[in-house]
MIGU-104299 format. One line per 2 residues: number of its first residue (from 1); their letters; for each residue x, y, z of N, C-alpha, C. Coordinates in steps of 0.2 Angstrom, whole numbers, plus 5000, padded with zeros to 4 digits. Layout:
% MIGU-104299
NUM) A) X:Y:Z:X:Y:Z:X:Y:Z ~ ... .
END
This chain:
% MIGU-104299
1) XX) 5497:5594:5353:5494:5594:5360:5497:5599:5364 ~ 5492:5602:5367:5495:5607:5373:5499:5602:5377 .
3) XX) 5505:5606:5380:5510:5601:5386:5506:5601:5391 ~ 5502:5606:5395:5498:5607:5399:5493:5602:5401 .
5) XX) 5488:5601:5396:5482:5597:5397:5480:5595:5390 ~ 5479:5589:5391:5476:5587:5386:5469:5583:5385 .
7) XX) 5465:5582:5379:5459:5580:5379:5457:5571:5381 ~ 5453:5570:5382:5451:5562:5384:5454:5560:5376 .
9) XX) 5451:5562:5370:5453:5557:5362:5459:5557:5363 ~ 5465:5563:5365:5472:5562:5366:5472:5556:5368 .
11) XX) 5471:5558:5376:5474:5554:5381:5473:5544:5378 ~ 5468:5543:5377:5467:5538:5375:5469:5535:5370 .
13) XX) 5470:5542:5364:5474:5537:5358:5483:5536:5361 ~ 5484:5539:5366:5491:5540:5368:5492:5532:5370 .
15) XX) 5486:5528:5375:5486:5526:5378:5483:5517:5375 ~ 5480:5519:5369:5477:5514:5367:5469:5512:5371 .
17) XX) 5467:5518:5373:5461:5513:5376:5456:5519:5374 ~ 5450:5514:5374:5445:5518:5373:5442:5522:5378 .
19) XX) 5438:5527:5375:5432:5533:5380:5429:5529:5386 ~ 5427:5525:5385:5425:5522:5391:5430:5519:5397 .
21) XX) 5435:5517:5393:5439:5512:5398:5443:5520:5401 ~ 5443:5524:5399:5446:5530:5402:5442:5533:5409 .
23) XX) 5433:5532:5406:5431:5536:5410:5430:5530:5416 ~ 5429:5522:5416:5431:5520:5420:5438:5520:5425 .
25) XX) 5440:5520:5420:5448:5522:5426:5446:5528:5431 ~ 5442:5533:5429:5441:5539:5431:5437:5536:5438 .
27) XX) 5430:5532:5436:5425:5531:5439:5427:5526:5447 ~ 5433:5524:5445:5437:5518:5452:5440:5521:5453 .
29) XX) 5441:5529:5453:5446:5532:5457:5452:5532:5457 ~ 5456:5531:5448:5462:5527:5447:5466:5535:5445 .
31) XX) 5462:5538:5444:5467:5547:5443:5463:5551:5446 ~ 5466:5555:5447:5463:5563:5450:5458:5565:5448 .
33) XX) 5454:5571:5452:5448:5572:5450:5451:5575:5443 ~ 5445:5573:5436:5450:5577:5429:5446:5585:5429 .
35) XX) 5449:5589:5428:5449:5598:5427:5443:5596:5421 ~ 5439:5601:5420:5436:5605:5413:5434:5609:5411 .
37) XX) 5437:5611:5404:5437:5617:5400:5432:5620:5402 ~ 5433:5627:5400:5428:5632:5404:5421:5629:5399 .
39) XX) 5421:5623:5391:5416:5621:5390:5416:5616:5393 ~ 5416:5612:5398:5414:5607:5403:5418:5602:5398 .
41) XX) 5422:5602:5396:5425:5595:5393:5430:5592:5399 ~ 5433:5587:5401:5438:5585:5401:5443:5585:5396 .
43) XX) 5449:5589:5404:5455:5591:5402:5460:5588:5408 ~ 5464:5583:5404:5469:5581:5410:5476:5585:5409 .
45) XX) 5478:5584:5414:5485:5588:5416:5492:5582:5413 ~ 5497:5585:5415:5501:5581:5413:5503:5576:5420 .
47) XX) 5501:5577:5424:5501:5572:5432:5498:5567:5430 ~ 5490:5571:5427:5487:5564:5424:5489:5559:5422 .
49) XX) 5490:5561:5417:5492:5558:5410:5500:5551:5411 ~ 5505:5555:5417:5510:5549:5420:5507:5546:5424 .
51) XX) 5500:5547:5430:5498:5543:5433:5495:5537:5429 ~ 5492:5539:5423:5489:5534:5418:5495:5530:5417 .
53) XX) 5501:5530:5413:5504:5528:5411:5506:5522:5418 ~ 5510:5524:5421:5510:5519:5427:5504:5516:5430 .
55) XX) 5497:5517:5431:5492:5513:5431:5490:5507:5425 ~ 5491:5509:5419:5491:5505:5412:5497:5501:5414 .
57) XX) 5502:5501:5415:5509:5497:5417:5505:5492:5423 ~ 5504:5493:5429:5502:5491:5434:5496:5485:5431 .
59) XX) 5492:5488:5428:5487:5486:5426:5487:5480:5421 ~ 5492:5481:5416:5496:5477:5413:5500:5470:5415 .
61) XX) 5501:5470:5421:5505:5466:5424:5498:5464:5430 ~ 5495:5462:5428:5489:5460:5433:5487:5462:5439 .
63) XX) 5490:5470:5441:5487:5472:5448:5480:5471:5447 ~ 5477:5469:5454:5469:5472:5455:5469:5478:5456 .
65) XX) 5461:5480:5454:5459:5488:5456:5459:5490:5459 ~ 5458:5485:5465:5456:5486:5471:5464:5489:5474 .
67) XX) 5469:5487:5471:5476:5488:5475:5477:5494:5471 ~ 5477:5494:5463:5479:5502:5460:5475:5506:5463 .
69) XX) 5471:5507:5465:5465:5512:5468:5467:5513:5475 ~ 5471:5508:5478:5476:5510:5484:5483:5517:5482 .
71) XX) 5485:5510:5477:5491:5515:5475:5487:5523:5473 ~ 5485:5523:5468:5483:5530:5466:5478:5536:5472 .
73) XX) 5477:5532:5477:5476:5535:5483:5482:5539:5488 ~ 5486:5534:5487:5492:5534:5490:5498:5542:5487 .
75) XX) 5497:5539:5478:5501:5545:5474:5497:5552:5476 ~ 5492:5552:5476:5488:5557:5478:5487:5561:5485 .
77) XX) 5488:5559:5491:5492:5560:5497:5498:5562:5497 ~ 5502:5562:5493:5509:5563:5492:5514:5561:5496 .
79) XX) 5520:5565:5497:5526:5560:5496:5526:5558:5505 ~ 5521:5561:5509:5524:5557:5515:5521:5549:5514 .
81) XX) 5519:5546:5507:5518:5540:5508:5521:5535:5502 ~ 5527:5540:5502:5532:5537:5499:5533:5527:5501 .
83) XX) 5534:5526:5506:5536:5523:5508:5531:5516:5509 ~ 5525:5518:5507:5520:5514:5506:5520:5512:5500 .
85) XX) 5521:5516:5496:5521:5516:5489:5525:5512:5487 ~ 5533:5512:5490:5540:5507:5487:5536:5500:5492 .
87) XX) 5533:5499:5495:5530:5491:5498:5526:5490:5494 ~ 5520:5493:5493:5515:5491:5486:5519:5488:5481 .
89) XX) 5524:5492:5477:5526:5492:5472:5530:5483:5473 ~ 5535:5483:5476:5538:5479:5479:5534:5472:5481 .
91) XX) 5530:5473:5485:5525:5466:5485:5522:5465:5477 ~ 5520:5471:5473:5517:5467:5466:5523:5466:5461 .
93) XX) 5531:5466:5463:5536:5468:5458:5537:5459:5460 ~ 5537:5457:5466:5537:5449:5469:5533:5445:5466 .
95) XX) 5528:5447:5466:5520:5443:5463:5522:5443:5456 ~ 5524:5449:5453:5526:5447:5445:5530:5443:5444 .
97) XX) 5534:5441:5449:5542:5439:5446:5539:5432:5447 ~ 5535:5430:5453:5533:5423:5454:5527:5421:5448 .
99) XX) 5524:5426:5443:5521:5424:5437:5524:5424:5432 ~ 5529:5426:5432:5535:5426:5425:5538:5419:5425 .
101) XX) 5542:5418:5432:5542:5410:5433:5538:5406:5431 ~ 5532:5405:5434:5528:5400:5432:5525:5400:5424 .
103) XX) 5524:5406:5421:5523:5408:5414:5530:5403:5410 ~ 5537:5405:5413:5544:5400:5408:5542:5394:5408 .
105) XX) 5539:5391:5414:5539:5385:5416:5533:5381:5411 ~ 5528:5384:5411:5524:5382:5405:5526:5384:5399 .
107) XX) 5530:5388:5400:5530:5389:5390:5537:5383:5388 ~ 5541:5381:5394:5546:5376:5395:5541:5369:5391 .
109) XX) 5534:5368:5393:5534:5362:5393:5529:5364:5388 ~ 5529:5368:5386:5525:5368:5379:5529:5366:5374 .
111) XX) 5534:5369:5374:5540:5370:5369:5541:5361:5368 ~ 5544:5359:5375:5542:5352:5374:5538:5348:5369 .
113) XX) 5534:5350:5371:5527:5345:5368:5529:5347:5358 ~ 5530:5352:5360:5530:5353:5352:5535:5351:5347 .
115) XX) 5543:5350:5352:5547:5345:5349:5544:5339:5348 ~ 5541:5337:5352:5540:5330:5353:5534:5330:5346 .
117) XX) 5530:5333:5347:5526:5333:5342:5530:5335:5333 ~ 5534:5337:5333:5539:5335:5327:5541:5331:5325 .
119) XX) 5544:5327:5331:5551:5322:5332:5543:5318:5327 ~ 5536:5317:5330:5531:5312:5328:5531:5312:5321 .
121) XX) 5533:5318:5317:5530:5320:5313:5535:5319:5308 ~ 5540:5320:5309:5547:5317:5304:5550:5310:5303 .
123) XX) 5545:5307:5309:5547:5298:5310:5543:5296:5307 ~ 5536:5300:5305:5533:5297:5300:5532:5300:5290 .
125) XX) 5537:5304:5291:5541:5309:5284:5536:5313:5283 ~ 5534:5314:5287:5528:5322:5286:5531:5328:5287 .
127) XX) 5527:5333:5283:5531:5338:5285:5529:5340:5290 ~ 5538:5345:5293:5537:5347:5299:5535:5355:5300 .
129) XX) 5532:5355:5303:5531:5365:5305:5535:5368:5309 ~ 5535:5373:5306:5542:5376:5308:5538:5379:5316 .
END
């Protein structure tokens, strides 16, 4: 791969997603506008390519589009909106932390259920699943 810019097949195998899901990222305004080869191809830059990364991250972790599309407007404005950008980040690093907890908490009581469905299982000399 050139360091400079690379093709949508790259980017995508890089990132695991498909041509489409690339070109919609594009279409909601989640990366810059992309450059193209003097044969009209898309070609991303390396800016791209770590704004995808941290959009894929972001997105990963339940942001809506409506708020990446904030954020990637923001990265794209540059740094005097730094400062919006550590609140966005900051209110969704909250909101994760408040669905990690609630995620233990049900996997707490699943775990539960499952000893318990054991414990039923060896009272009656069956076997038990690991």
């Amino acid at each position: 791969m050139n360091p400079s810019s690379y093709t949508p097949g790259e980017v995508a195998a890089r990132f695991g997603l498909t041509l489409d899901t690339l070109r919609y990222y594009e279409k909601e305004g989640l990366l810059t506008e992309v450059e193209r080869a003097p044969s009209g191809h898309r070609r991303y830059r390396a800016s791209d390519v770590e704004l995808l990364d941290l959009v894929r991250c972001l997105r990963d972790t339940d942001m809506p589009i409506a708020r990446l599309r904030t954020f990637a407007e923001l990265v794209r404005a540059g740094d005097q909106t730094i400062e919006e950008r550590v609140r966005l980040l900051g209110d969704h690093d909250e909101q994760l932390s408040h669905r990690i907890d609630e995620l233990q908490e049900r996997q707490a009581a699943i775990r539960h259920k499952i000893d318990y469905y054991r414990e039923v299982l060896a009272a009656r000399g069956s076997e038990v699943p690991l």
